[in-house]
C-alpha positions, 0 to 999 in steps of 0.5 A: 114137366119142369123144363130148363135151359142147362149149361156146361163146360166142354172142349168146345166151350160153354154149351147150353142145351134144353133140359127136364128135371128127372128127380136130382137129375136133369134129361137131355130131351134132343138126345134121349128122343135120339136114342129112343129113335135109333133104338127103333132103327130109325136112320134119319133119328138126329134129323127127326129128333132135331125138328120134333124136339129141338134142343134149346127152348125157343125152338121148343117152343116153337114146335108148339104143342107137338113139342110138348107132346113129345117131350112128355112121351121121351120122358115117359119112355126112359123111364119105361125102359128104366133108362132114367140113370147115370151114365146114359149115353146116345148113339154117339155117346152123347150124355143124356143124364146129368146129375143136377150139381154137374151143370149150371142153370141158365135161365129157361129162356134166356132170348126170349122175342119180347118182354112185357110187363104188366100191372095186374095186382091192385094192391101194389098198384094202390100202394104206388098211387098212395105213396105218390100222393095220387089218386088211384084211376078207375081206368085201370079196372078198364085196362090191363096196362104194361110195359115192354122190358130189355128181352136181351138183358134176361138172367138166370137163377144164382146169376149176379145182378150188377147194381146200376151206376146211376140208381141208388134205391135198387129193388126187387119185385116178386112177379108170375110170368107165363111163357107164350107156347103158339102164335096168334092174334085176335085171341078170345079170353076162353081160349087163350090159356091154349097159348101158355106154355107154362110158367115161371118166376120173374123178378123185375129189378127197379132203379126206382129213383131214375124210374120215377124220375122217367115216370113224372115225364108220362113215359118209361120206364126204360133205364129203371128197368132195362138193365136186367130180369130174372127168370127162372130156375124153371119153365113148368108146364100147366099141367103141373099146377093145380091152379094158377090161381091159388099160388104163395108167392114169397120174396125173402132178403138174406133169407129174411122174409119180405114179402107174401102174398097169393097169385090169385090176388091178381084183378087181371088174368093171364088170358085177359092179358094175352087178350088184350096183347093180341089184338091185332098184334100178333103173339109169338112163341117165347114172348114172356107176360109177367103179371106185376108184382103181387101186394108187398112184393117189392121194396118201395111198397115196404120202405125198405131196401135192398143193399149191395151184396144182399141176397134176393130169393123168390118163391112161388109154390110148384115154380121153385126159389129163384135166387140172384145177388145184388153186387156194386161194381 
């Protein structure tokens, strides 16, 4: 499944619900498993529908696999019934379908409880050593290190990202991300692929001249990286990739390409990360795990840079393009 937080304009004002694409088209999950439930006469059917298949992410998510089960079982069954069309409406004529130029992306998970991001690709991870004149450490073939980012400061595909006042060297960074689905601590590295709800892309904006700055001082980055993520357009299942492994990954400036390179480049796994994150440290649902950014997949590495105005868009076979610009205010 491709899922999605989607939002439109009502008299009540902005609402935000969860989603899954349908070919152009994009289900209300909370409201068609209330339409089959009331088709089966069932009376309590927005109670039920509300605590199985909530309608906005991080409950999802919640629900575990349950959730998922369920969400993949309501799609299968409007399509069944040949429900999948426009102009579905639930037992209170909630709309169900939404053609896909009718509503905005938000991000898929846009609050997420934390944010952790890791350095997993050891070509980006030597190119920064290089460029610093620093010899690479053996000890990151021993440890998966990470930061933890601003989980409030989450934006979407096609949303602005402003430029930092006190930054002039603004970059891109072209990321993986998996979206923990179950709690849990203490996780072996063969069962933690039981933990990922699915995937995303995440680009991790970089102030790199206060970053490095932040960085000389044995601590950080936090004003380098906190101002804003991007996530998005999707939250893909893992059943819908052959292999997380074996991914493109892309990263185009204005629709020139940048950067490329292959998930499978990574020396950490997501299931060592989650590994290491959970020792004696509990996971929750909704905790995002980015995985660094993959080899060129930024612009420090290239020595060039992005510009105010300047379109970024990232793509990652079976996750989609997400797209955001950079605007100075």
């Amino acid at each position: 499944m491709k899922l999605v937080t989607f939002e439109f304009v009502c008299p009540l004002g902005r609402i935000r619900r969860l989603g899954a694409l349908a070919g152009d088209q994009i289900v209300d999950l909370n409201f068609a498993y209330t339409l089959l439930l009331s088709d089966q006469d069932e009376p309590r059917a927005y109670e039920i529908a509300a605590a199985e298949l909530p309608p906005d992410m991080l409950s999802f998510l919640q629900t575990g696999i349950n959730g998922r089960i369920a969400a993949a079982q309501v799609l299968e069954d409007l399509a069944d019934f040949g429900y999948l069309k426009p102009g579905l409406r639930g037992p209170k004529e909630e709309q169900i379908i939404w053609s896909s130029d009718s509503v905005r992306l938000v991000a898929p998970l846009p609050d997420p409880p934390s944010l952790r991001d890791f350095l997993a690709f050891e070509q980006h991870t030597r190119t920064g050593y290089d460029r610093r004149g620093q010899e690479f450490p053996r000890l990151w073939y021993e440890l998966p290190v990470y930061y933890k980012g601003n989980p409030k400061t989450i934006i979407g595909p096609e949303s602005l990202v402003t430029w930092p006042s006190y930054t002039e060297k603004f970059d891109y960074e072209l990321e993986l991300a998996c979206i923990i689905g179950k709690a849990g601590m203490n996780i072996p590295v063969e069962e933690a692929h039981e933990y990922i709800a699915g995937y995303t892309i995440l680009n991790d904006f970089s102030a790199r001249d206060i970053q490095m700055k932040e960085m000389s001082l044995r601590l950080g980055p936090a004003k380098g990286k906190d101002f804003a993520t991007a996530i998005g357009p999707w939250l893909v299942t893992p059943d819908e990739l052959d292999s997380v492994r074996n991914l493109t990954m892309i990263a185009r400036i204005n629709g020139e390409e940048w950067s490329r390179g292959n998930s499978g480049d990574s020396h950490w796994t997501f299931e060592q990360m989650i590994a290491h994150v959970s020792q004696d440290e509990m996971l929750y649902p909704g905790d995002i795990l980015g995985s660094g950014t993959v080899g060129t997949g930024c612009g420090y590495e290239l020595d060039r840079w992005v510009q105010p105005g300047d379109v970024m868009e990232l793509e990652i076979t079976g996750l989609g393009i997400l797209r955001n610009k950079v605007v100075r205010k």
